[in-house]
Residue, then its C-alpha position, 0 to 999 in steps of 0.5 A: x589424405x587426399x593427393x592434392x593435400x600431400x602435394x601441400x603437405x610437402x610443399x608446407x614441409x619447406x618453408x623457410x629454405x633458402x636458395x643458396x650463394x654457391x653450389x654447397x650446403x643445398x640441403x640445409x635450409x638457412x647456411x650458404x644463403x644468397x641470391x645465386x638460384x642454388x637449391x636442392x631442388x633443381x639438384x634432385x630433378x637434375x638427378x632425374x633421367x629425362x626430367x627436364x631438357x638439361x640442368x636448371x640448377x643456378x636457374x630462377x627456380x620457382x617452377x622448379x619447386x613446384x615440380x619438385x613437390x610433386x615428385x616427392x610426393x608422387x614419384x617422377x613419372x606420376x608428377x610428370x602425368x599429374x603436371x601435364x608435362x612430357x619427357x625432357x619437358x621445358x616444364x623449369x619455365x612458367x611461361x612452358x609450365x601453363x602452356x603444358x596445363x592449356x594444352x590439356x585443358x586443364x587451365x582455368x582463368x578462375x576458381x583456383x582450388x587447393x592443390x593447384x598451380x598458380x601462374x602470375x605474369x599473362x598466359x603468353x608471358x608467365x614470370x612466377x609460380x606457386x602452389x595453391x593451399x588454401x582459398x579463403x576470405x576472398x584470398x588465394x593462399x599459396x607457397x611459392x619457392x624462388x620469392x624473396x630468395x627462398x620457400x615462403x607462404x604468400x596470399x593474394x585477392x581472388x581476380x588480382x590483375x597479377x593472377x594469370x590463372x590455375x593450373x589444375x592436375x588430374x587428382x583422378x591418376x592418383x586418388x587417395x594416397x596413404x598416409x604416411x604415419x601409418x600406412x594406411x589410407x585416410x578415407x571415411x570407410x577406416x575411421x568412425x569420428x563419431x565414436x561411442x567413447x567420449x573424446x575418443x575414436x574407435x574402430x578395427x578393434x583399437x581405440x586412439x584417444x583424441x582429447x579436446x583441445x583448445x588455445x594454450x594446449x601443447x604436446x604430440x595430439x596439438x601437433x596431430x591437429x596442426x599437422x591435418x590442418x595444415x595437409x587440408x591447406x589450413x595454415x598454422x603460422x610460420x611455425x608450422x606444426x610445432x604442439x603448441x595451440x597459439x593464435x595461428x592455430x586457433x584461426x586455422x580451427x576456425x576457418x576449418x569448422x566455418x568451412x565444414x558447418x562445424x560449431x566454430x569455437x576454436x576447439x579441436x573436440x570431437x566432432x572437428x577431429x572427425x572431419x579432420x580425419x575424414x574429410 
């Protein structure tokens, strides 16, 4: 798994939050729903010694989201390097935020990429933000906290007026990142796709079967897939990863095998759970 794709992975994880009317219930993600910018992400980055330059929670949190993504992912000092950000930064405002990347040069007006994030407004005035997930038909795919009162997908045209740009992390400070199932590193040297056992995968003297799956397949291996699709910024619906191998999923197949030179069937055989698990 590579740290762009944990970054989403976590991102993806709160979909459906909601901020909250009142300072109560902020882990939940549907109770004590409201327009009052209570959410626990603010709270935990308020719980973080130097994080920001004072409590952002009841504050518009959309960048707030976005930082908190990171530190789940990386830890607070890590996400800090990885946002461009200072000690006691002003890093809750987007308008800050982009000047944070810019100072860096780690800003781009184009070519937005999977794990960054995106600012709308213009570079002087940013009004939002979100994370990248995946680009794809002419699109710009992202999950953006603080829209429509809570944690949602949305989806813009490449070049749309709204798009100030992209900020980009430096994925180089944390490089590959373990995999949280199993304590190991996802990269190529720990896993052989195109093992000798039909439908299956073999290495380090063990065997994991990987069976062929394909629209109207449910259970624990659809649910492997949906969650690798959807580390890789290949969204499987609103459900998320739910074991069940509906539409959504069968179009994030899709779009993952066109992307990779795959066959594109729609099915989850060996070869696209070897890039799946490889890269």
């Amino acid at each position: 798994m590579t740290a762009a794709e944990k970054v989403i992975a976590v991102a993806r994880g709160e979909l459906g939050y909601r901020e909250k009317s009142s300072n109560s219930s902020l882990d939940d993600k549907s109770t004590n729903a409201g327009a009052g910018n209570w959410t626990k992400y603010a709270r935990d980055l308020d719980r973080e010694s130097s994080f920001y330059n004072g409590p952002k929670n009841g504050y518009a949190w959309c960048d707030v989201f976005v930082d908190w993504c990171f530190v789940q992912a990386f830890g607070a000092a890590t996400a800090k390097k990885l946002l461009c950000q200072p000690d006691r930064s002003a890093g809750a405002g987007c308008t800050y935020s982009l000047a944070y990347y810019s100072q860096r040069g780690q800003f781009y007006r184009s070519g937005p990429q999977p794990g960054d994030q995106i600012f709308f407004g213009s570079v002087g005035s940013s009004s939002h933000t979100g994370l990248v997930t995946e680009v794809s038909g002419g699109k710009v795919h992202t999950v953006e906290g603080n829209t429509s009162d809570g944690v949602f997908e949305r989806s813009y045209a490449l070049g749309a007026s709204n798009i100030a740009g992209y900020g980009r992390p430096d994925w180089g400070i944390v490089g590959d990142v373990s995999d949280p199932d199993t304590g190991g590193s996802a990269t190529a040297a720990e896993a052989d796709p195109y093992a000798d056992k039909p439908g299956g995968q073999s290495g380090s003297g063990c065997t994991v079967e990987l069976p062929e799956l394909y629209s109207g397949s449910i259970g624990e291996a659809v649910k492997a897939a949906q969650l690798l699709l959807i580390g890789r910024g290949y969204s499987c619906g609103p459900d998320g990863a739910d074991g069940e191998f509906g539409p959504n999923t069968k179009n994030a197949v899709l779009r993952f095998q066109q992307l990779h030179g795959l066959e594109d069937d729609g099915v989850v055989g060996v070869n696209t759970w070897g890039r799946l698990i490889c890269g």
